[in-house]
N, C-alpha and C positions, 0 to 999 in steps of 0.2 A: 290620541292622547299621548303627552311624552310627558316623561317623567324626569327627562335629562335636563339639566342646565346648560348650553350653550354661550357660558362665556367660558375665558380662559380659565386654566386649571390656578393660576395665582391667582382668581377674583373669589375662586371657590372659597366654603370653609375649611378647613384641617379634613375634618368628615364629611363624606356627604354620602347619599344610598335609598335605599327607597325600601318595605313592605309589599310585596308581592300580592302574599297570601296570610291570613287570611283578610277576606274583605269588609268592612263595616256589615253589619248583618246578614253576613253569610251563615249558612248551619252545616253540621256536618254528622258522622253518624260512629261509626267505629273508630274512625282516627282524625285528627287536625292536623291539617297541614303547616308549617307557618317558613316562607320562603321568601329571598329578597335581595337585594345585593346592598353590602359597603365598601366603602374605597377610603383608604385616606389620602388625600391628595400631596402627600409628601412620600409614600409609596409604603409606609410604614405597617406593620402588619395589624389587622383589624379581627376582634371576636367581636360574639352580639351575644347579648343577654334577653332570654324569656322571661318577661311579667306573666303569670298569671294570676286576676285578681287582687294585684297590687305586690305579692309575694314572687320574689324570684324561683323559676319556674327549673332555667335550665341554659346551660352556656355553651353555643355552638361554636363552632371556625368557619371563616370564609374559606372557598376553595372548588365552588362549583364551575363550571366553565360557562364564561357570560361574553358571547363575544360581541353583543349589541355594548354591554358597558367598554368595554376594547374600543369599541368603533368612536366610541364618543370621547373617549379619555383614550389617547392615542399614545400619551408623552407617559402615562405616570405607571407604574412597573404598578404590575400585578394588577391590573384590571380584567384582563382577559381569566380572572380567577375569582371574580369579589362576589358569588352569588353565595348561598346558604340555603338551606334547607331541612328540616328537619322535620320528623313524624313522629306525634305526641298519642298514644294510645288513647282511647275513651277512658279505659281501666288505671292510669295514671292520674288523668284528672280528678278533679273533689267531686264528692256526689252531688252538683246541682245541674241543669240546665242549661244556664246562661253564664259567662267568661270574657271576661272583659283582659283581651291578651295586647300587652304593650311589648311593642321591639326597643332594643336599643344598642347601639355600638360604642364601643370604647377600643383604644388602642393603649393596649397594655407597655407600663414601662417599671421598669426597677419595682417590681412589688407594687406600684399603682397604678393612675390611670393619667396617660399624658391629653385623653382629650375624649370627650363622651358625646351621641347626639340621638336622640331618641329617630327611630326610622317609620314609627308609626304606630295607630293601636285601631283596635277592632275589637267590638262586641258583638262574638259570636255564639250562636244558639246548637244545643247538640240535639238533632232531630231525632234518634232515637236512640233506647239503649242497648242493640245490640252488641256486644263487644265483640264478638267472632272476629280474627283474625281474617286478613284480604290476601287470599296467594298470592303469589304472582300470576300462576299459570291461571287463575281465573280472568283471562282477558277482560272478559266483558265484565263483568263483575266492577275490574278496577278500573276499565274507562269510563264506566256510565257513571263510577261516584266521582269524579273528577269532572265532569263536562257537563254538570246540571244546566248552567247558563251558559252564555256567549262570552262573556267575559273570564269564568274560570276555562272553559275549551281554551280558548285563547291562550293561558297561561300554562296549561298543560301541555299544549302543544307549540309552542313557542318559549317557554320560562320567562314571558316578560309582557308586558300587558302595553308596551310600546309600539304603538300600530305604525309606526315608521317601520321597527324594526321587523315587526310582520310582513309588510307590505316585501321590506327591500328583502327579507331573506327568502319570499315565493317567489320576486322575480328570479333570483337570481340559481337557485335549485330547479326551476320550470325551465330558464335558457340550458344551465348543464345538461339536461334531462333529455330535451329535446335535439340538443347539440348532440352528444351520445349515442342516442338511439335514431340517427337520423330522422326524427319524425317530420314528417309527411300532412301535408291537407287532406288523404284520401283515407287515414289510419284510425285502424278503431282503437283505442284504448282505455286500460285499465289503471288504475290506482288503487293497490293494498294498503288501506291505513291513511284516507284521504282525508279525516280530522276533521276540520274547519275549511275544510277546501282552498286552503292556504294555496296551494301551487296548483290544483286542476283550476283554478281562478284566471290560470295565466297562461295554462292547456290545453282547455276546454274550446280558447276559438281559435288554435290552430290545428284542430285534428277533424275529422267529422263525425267522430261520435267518441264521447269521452265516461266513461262511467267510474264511478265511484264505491269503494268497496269501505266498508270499518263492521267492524266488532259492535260499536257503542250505537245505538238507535238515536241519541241524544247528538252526536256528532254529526249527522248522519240528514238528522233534523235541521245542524248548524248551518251545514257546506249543501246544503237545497236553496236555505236560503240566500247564501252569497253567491249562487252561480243560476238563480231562479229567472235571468233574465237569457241564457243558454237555452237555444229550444233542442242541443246537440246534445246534454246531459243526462244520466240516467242514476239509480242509484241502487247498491244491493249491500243490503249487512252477512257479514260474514259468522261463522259461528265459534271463530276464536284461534283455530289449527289449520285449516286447509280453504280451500275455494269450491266447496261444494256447493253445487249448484249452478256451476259456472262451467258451459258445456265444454270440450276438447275443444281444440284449434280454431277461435272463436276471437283470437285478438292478433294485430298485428306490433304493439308494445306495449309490454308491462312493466311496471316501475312502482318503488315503494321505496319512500325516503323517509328519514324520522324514525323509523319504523324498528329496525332491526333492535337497536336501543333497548327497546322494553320486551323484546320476547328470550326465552332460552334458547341457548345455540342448536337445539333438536329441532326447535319450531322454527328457527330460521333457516336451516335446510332444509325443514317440510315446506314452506312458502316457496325457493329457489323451486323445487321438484313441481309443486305446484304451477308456477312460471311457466316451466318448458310445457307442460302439458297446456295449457290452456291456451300458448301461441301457435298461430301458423306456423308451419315450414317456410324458415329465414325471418321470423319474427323476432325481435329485438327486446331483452330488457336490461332493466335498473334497478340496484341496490345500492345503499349505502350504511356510512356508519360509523361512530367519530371513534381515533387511533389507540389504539393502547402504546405504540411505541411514538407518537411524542408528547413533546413536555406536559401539553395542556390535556392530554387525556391521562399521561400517569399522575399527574397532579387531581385531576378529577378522581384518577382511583383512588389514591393517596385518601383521598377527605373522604370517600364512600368509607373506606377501611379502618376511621378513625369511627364512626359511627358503634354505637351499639347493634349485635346483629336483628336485635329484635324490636330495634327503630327503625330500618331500613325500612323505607317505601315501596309496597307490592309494585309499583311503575320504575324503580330506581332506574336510570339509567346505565350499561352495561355495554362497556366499549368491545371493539372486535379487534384481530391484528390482518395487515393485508393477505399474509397466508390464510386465514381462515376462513375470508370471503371470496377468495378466490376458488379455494376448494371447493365449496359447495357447488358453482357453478358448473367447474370440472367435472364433479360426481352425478350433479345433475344432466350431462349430456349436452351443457355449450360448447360452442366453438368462436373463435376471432375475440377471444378474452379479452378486456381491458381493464387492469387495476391502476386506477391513480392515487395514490398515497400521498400527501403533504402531512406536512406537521401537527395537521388535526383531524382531516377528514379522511375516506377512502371511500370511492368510488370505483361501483364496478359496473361495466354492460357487458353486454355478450349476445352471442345470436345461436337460435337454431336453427340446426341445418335441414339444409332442404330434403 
């Protein structure tokens, strides 16, 4: 499913963007999601406005880093920034059930509005009334209410429900991964935080036994079935903090991308320490994790920052700087370190020694 338009950016309208989340008859329970991206095609800056119920709800800013809408709108400034995102309480909404939530965008000018276009609506259903608040540090907690179906997994692990953009961004973290860690046809491996099985999808038949680890039962359930035709796969939920259950020196690389994002920096050097323990002597892994020192992740901070703190989504995403992932490795007892930093990403592998 694509969501892009594929002609030039002069055939576009002024606006164009898409509704994410929520989905036509999706439900939800302590909080709504509603996420999506806008662009105006003259590069101009874009807000969106929440309907709830016909009643204006609540006015976000673009500012997420969307680099599927980059890839497709290549010429027009500020695309690599058009996502939105915001998390609406149970306890904010009206007391009923059912909410009919309309998106829509406008690009603000002189006090008004130079050009408006609705990006979607959905009537959603609130499954129960628990309000309790979603830590963050409840892993599981907050993957399982994110990854009910195949389609929300999708979007929680990707931010975009464009399976172009799925496909090309597992080939292309599977080739890094594998380039990296020199992987091998004779290698067992592991994956922390395997999802939807986005990239062991593209892993899985060049190693000889590839297993799969996540927090979420529901993910878990997802990436079985995309990789169900592997007789080389295996799979084990984790309990949120460590790889228990997972004997010592039992793989020869470990890798987790996406990953580091949603944990606190405690839990991602308990993972790294984890790492080194569970590899062979001269076992090789992988980490990653988008930049805080360039443009498009302090821009990402920038928009988390404008948030209310008690809107912030238990999953928000949570940039790293290359010193920090570097560290961990060091502290954890690698050696033959490798940090690659660009302008968005950092990548690191590393090995232990024999």
């Amino acid at each position: 499913m694509n969501f892009f338009r594929r002609a030039p950016s002069s055939d576009l309208p002024v606006l164009t963007g898409h509704l994410d989340q929520p989905r036509p008859g999706a439900s939800f329970a302590a909080q709504l999601t509603v996420s999506g991206w806008a662009l105006a095609t003259t590069g101009a800056p874009v807000r969106v406005r929440i309907y709830i119920d016909g009643e204006r709800f609540t006015e976000v800013v673009t500012g997420v880093s969307r680099p599927d809408v980059a890839s497709h709108f290549p010429s027009i400034p500020g695309a690599e920034s058009a996502g939105f995102e915001t998390i609406i309480r149970r306890s904010k909404l009206p007391p009923r059930d059912t909410f009919t939530v309309v998106v829509e965008a406008f690009i603000p000018q002189n006090g008004g509005e130079a050009a408006r276009r609705i990006l979607g609506e959905a009537t959603v259903t609130c499954a129960a009334h628990d309000i309790s608040p979603v830590r963050r540090a409840d892993y599981r907690g907050v993957w399982e209410a994110v990854s009910e179906t195949p389609e929300q997994a999708v979007v929680a692990v990707c931010g975009t429900l464009d399976l172009a953009e799925y496909e090309r961004s597992g080939i292309e973290t599977a080739n890094a991964i594998a380039h990296l860690t020199g992987l091998g046809p004779s290698d067992s491996v592991l994956e922390i935080g395997c999802g939807t099985g986005r990239i062991g999808l593209h892993l899985a038949p060049r190693c000889a036994l590839w297993t799969g680890a996540d927090v979420s039962s529901n993910m878990l359930r997802h990436a079985a079935a995309a990789l169900s035709r592997f007789p080389n796969v295996r799979f084990q939920q984790l309990n949120g903090y460590d790889l228990q259950g997972i004997p010592d020196a039992s793989f020869d690389v470990v890798y987790s991308s996406s990953v580091f994002m949603h944990l606190d920096e405690w839990d991602r050097y308990r993972y790294v320490t984890e790492m080194y323990r569970v590899l062979r002597p001269g076992g090789r892994c992988y980490y990653d994790n988008f930049n805080l020192l360039g443009d498009s992740g302090w821009e990402f901070f920038l928009a988390n920052a404008r948030l209310d703190p008690l809107d912030r989504p238990a999953n928000i995403s949570k940039s790293s700087t290359p010193q920090e992932l570097e560290c961990y490795a060091r502290r954890a007892g690698f050696t033959d370190i490798f940090v690659g930093p660009n302008t968005h990403w950092i990548q690191v592998a590393a090995k232990k020694p024999y």
